[in-house]
C-alpha positions in Angstrom: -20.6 0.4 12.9 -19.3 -0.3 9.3 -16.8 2.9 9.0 -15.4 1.1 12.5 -14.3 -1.8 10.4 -12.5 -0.5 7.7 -10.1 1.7 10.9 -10.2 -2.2 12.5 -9.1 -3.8 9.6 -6.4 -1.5 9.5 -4.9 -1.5 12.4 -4.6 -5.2 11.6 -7.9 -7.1 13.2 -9.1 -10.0 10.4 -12.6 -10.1 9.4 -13.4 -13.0 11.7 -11.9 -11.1 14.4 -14.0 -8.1 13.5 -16.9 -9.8 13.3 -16.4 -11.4 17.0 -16.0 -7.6 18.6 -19.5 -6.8 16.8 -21.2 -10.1 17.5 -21.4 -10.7 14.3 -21.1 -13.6 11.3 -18.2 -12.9 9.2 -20.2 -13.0 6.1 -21.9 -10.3 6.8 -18.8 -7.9 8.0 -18.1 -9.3 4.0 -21.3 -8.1 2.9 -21.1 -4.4 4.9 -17.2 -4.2 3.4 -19.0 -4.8 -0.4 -21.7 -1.9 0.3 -18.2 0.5 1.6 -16.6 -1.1 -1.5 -20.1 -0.5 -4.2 -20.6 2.8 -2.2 -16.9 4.1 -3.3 -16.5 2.3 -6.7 -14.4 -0.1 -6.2 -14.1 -4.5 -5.9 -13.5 -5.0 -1.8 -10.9 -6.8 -2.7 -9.3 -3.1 -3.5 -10.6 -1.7 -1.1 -9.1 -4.0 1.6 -6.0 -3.5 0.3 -6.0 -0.1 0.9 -4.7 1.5 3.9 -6.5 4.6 5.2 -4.2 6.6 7.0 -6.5 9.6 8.7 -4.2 12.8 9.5 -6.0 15.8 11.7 -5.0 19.1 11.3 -4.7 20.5 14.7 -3.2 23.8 13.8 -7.1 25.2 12.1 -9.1 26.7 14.6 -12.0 24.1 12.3 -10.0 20.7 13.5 -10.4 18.7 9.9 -9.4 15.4 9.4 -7.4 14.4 5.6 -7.2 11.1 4.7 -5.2 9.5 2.2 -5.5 6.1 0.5 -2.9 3.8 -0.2 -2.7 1.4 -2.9 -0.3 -1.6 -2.1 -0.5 -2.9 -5.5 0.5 0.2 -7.1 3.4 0.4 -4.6 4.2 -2.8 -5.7 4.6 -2.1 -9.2 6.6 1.3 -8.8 8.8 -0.7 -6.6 9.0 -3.5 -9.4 10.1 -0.2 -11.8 12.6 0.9 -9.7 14.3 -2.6 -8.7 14.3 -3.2 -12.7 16.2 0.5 -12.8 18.4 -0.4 -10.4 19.3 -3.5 -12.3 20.1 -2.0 -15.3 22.4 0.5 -13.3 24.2 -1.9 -11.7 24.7 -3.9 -14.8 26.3 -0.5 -16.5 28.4 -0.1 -13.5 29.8 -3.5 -13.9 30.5 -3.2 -17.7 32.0 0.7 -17.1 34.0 -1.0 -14.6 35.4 -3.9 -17.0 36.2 -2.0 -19.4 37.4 1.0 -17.1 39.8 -1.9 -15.3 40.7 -3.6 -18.9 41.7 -0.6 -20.4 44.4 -0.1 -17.6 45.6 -3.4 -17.4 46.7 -3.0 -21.0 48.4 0.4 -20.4 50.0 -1.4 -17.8 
């Protein structure tokens, strides 16, 4: 039952919701989510913020399943990285094209 809430919540069901399909309080969905949470090291805020995205492997006469974890918050800050890079080139672009533009107005 609790390795069926982590695939709930992501494919998008709440806690509350979750704890309706299971006839359950939501507090203690809360408390099974901080025992997956203790039982892999981490806060369950972290681990509700990850998105487990389970591939199978269909080609292996042994069908296995990978998963892969997904940290929003690190996406977030290498997508804060690059929108600062991309800033800074587009504010070189501008002053290249200034002075690129300057420079041939005066020759003009």
């Amino acid at each position: 039952m609790k390795q069926n809430f982590m695939r709930l919540h992501n494919e998008g069901k709440t806690i509350k919701e979750i704890a309706e399909i299971y006839n359950l309080h939501y507090t203690t969905v809360y408390d099974y989510l901080q025992e997956i949470a203790d039982a892999n090291n981490m806060t369950r805020t972290d681990l509700l913020t990850r998105v487990i995205i389970r591939t199978s492997n269909s080609n292996s006469k042994n069908k296995s399943t990978n998963t892969t974890s997904i940290d929003f918050k690190e996406i977030d800050k290498s997508f804060d990285v690059v929108t600062n890079e991309l800033s800074n080139l587009i504010q070189n672009i501008d002053l290249f094209s200034k002075e690129f533009f300057q420079d041939d107005k005066e020759e003009e």
